[in-house]
C-alpha positions in Angstrom: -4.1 -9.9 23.2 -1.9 -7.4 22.0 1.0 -9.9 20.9 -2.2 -11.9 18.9 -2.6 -8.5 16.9 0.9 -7.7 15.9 1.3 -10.8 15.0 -1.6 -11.0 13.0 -0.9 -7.5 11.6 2.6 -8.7 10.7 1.3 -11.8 8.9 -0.8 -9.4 7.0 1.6 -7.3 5.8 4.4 -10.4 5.2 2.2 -11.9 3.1 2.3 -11.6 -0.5 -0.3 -14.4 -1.3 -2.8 -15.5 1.6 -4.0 -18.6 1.1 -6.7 -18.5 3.6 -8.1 -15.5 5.6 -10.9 -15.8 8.6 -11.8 -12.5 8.9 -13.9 -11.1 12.2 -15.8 -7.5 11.1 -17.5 -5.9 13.9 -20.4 -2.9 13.3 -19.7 0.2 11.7 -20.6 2.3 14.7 -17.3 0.5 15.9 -18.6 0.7 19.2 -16.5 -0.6 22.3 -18.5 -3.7 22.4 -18.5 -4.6 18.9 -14.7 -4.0 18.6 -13.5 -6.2 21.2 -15.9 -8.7 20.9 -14.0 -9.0 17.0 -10.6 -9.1 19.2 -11.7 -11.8 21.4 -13.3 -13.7 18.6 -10.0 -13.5 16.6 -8.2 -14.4 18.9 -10.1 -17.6 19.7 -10.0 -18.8 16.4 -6.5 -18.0 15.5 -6.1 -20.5 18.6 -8.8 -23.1 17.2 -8.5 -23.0 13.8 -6.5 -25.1 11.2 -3.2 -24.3 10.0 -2.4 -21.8 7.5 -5.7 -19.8 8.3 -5.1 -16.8 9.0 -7.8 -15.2 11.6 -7.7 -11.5 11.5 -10.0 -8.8 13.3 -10.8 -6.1 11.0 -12.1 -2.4 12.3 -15.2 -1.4 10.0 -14.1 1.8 9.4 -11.4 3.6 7.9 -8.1 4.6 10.3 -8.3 7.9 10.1 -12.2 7.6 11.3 -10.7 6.3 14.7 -9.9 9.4 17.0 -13.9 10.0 16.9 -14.0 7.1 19.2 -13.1 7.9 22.7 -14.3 5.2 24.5 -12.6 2.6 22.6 -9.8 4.1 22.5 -9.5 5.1 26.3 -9.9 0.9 27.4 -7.6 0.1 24.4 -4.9 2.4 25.5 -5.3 1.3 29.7 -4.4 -2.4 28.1 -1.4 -0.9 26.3 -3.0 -2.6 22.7 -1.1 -0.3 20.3 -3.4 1.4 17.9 -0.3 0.6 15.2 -1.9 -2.8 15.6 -5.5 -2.7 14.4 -6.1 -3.2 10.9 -8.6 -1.2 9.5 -11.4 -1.7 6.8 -9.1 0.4 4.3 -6.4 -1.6 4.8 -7.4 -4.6 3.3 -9.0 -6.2 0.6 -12.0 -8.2 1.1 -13.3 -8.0 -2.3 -10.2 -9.7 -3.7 -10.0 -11.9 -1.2 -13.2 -13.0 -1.6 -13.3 -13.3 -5.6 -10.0 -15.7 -4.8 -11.8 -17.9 -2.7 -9.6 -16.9 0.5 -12.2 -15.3 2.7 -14.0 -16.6 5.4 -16.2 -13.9 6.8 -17.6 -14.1 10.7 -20.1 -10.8 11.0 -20.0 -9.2 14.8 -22.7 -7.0 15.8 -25.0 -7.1 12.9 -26.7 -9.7 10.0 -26.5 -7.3 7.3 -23.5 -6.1 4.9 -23.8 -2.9 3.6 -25.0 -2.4 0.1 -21.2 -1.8 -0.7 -20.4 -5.6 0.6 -23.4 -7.7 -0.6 -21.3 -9.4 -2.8 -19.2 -11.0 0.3 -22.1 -12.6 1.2 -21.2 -16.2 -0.2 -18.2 -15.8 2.3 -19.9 -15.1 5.5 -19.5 -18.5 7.9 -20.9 -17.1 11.2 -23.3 -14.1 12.7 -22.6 -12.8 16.4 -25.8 -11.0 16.9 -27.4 -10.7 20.8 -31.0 -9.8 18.8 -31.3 -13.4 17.4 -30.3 -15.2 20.4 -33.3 -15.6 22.1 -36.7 -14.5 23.0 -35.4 -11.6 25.3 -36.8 -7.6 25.2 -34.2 -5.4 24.0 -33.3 -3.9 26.9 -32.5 -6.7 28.5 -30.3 -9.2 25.1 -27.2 -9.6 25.8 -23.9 -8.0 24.9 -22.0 -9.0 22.0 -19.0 -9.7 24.5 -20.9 -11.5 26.3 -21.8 -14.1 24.1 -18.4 -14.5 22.5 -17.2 -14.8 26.5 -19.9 -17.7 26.8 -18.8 -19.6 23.6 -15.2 -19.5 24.3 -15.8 -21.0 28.5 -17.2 -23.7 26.3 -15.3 -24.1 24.1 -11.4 -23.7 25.3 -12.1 -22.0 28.5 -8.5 -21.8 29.5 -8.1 -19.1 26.8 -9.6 -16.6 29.1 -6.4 -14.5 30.5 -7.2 -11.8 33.2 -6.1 -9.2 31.1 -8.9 -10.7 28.2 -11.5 -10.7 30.8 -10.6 -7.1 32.2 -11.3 -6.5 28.5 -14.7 -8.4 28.6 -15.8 -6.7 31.4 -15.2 -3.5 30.7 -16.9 -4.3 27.5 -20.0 -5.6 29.3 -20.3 -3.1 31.7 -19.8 0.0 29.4 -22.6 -1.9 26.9 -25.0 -1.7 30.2 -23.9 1.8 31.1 -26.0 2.6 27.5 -29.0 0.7 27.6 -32.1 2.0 29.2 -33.3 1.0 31.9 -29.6 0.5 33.6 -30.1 -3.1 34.9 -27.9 -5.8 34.3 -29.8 -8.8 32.8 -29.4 -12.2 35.0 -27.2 -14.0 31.9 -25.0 -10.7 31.8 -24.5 -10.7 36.0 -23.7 -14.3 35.5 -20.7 -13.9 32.6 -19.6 -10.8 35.1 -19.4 -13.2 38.5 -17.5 -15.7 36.2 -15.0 -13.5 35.1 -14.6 -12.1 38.1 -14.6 -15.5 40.3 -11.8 -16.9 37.7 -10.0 -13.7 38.6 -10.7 -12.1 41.6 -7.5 -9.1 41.4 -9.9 -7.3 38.9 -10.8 -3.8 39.7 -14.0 -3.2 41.5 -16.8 -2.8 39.0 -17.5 0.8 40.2 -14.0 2.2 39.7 -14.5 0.3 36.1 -17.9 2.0 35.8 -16.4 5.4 36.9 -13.8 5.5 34.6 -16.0 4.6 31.3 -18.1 7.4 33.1 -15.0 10.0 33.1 -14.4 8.7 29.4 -17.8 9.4 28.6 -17.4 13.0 28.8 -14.1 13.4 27.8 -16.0 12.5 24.3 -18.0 15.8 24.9 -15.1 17.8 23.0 -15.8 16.6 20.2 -16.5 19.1 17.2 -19.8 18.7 15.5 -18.9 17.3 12.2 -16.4 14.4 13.9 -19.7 13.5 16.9 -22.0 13.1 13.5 -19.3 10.8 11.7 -18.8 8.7 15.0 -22.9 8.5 15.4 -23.2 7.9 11.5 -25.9 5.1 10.7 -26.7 4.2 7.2 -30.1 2.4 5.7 -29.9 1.2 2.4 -33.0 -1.2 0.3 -30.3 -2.2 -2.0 -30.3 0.7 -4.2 -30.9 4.1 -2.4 -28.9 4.7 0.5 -29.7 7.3 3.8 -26.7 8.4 6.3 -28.4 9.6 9.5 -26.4 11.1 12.2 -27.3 12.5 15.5 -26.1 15.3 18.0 -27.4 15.5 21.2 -27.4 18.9 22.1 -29.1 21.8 24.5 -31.8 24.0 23.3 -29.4 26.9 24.5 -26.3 25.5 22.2 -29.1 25.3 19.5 -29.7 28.8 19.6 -25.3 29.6 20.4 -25.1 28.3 17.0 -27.7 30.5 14.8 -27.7 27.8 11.9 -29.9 24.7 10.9 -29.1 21.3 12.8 -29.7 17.6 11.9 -31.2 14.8 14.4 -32.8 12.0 14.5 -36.0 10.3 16.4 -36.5 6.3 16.5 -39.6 5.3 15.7 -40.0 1.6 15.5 -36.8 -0.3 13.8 -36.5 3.4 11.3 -34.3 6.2 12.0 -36.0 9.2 9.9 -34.3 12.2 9.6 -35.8 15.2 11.1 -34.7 19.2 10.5 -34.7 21.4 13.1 -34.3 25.0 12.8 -32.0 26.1 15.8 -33.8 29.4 17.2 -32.3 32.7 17.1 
């Protein structure tokens, strides 16, 4: 994986005129699942793909954005993938590409550009998105890595190196570690025994699951203002747009603090904004 990025990121930088360019754009929140399920995809199609495409994942944020994300990091870093080789949403010009008629877009994680990108529409090719891929409750849809995992065994399954499916499953597992109630779905438990049947010298899925655990809180030290950019979701109806953030926090560090605090509640598909005035 990590000689697939620098070489991609070396193209990219080479390249004074691109004739074509696939690019793979995971989710804002640039969440661990999103992220290296826009690796893996990459990856596949820089293998797959025609020549003189270029196939390039692409962070959806900017670089300096990417210390708020522990997590991702942490798994990146055991893999020894160089952070010097992601290429980052400010480091690259989709609108150009895409008024040149280069740019191939394949969306991970969501459907929807953000009001800033609705005119890259026209250039999207493919959606990766676990919500429209069945009939499934949404505790139980499957991870983004999953289903990439699932189209590439079909695909060109012998693209699957252990170190990719130590990423996968990492990937998966973390995703689970999040979702409520903590039960792995049966197509989930079924990419994990395949991965790990295909390579059986991968870790134990507890020391995996204790690790992201450790990493977890490690992402505790965070200061206020860098956890509310890392949790930042936006809404937009095409013409007013709402950045909503949240931090968790105790009703005894509301009170540490002596000032007014942001957070958010869920209520249905909406995230509306509530104030709440830490008490004295």
């Amino acid at each position: 994986m990590e000689e697939f990025l620098q070489r991609a990121k070396s193209k990219l930088n080479r390249s004074k005129r691109l004739e074509k360019v696939h690019v793979v754009i995971g989710h804002k929140s640039c969440d661990l699942d999103s992220l290296i399920s826009a690796f893996t995809y990459a990856y596949f199609l820089d293998k797959v793909s025609p020549p003189g495409v270029l196939c390039l994942p692409v962070l959806n944020i900017p670089r300096t954005e990417f210390n708020y994300f522990t997590e991702t990091r942490f798994i990146l870093e055991e893999l020894n993938i160089s952070e010097s080789f992601h290429i980052f949403r400010d480091e690259i010009n989709l609108h150009q590409l895409n008024n040149e008629g280069k740019l191939s877009l394949t969306l991970v994680g969501s459907n929807v550009l953000a009001s800033e990108d609705k005119t890259l529409e026209s250039a999207v090719v493919k959606v990766i998105n676990p919500v429209e891929q069945g009939d499934a409750g949404f505790e139980f849809r499957e991870s983004l890595s999953s289903l990439v995992v699932k189209e590439i065994l079909q695909e060109a399954p012998e693209l699957i190196t252990e170190q990719l499916a130590h990423l996968l499953r990492g990937s998966i597992l973390f995703k689970w570690m999040t979702m409520e109630p903590k039960k792995i779905s049966e197509k989930q438990e079924e990419i994990l025994s395949i991965l790990e049947e295909k390579f059986p010298s991968l870790p134990p899925r507890e020391d995996i699951i204790n690790i992201l655990q450790e990493t977890q809180s490690s992402a505790q030290g965070l200061g206020i203002e860098q956890t509310m950019l890392k949790n930042l979701k936006e809404l937009s109806d095409g013409e007013i747009k709402v950045a909503i953030s949240t931090v968790n926090m105790t009703l005894e560090s509301q009170k540490l603090l002596g000032a007014s605090v942001f957070s958010s509640v869920k209520w249905e598909k909406c995230y509306l904004p509530i104030r709440m005035a830490a008490v004295k």
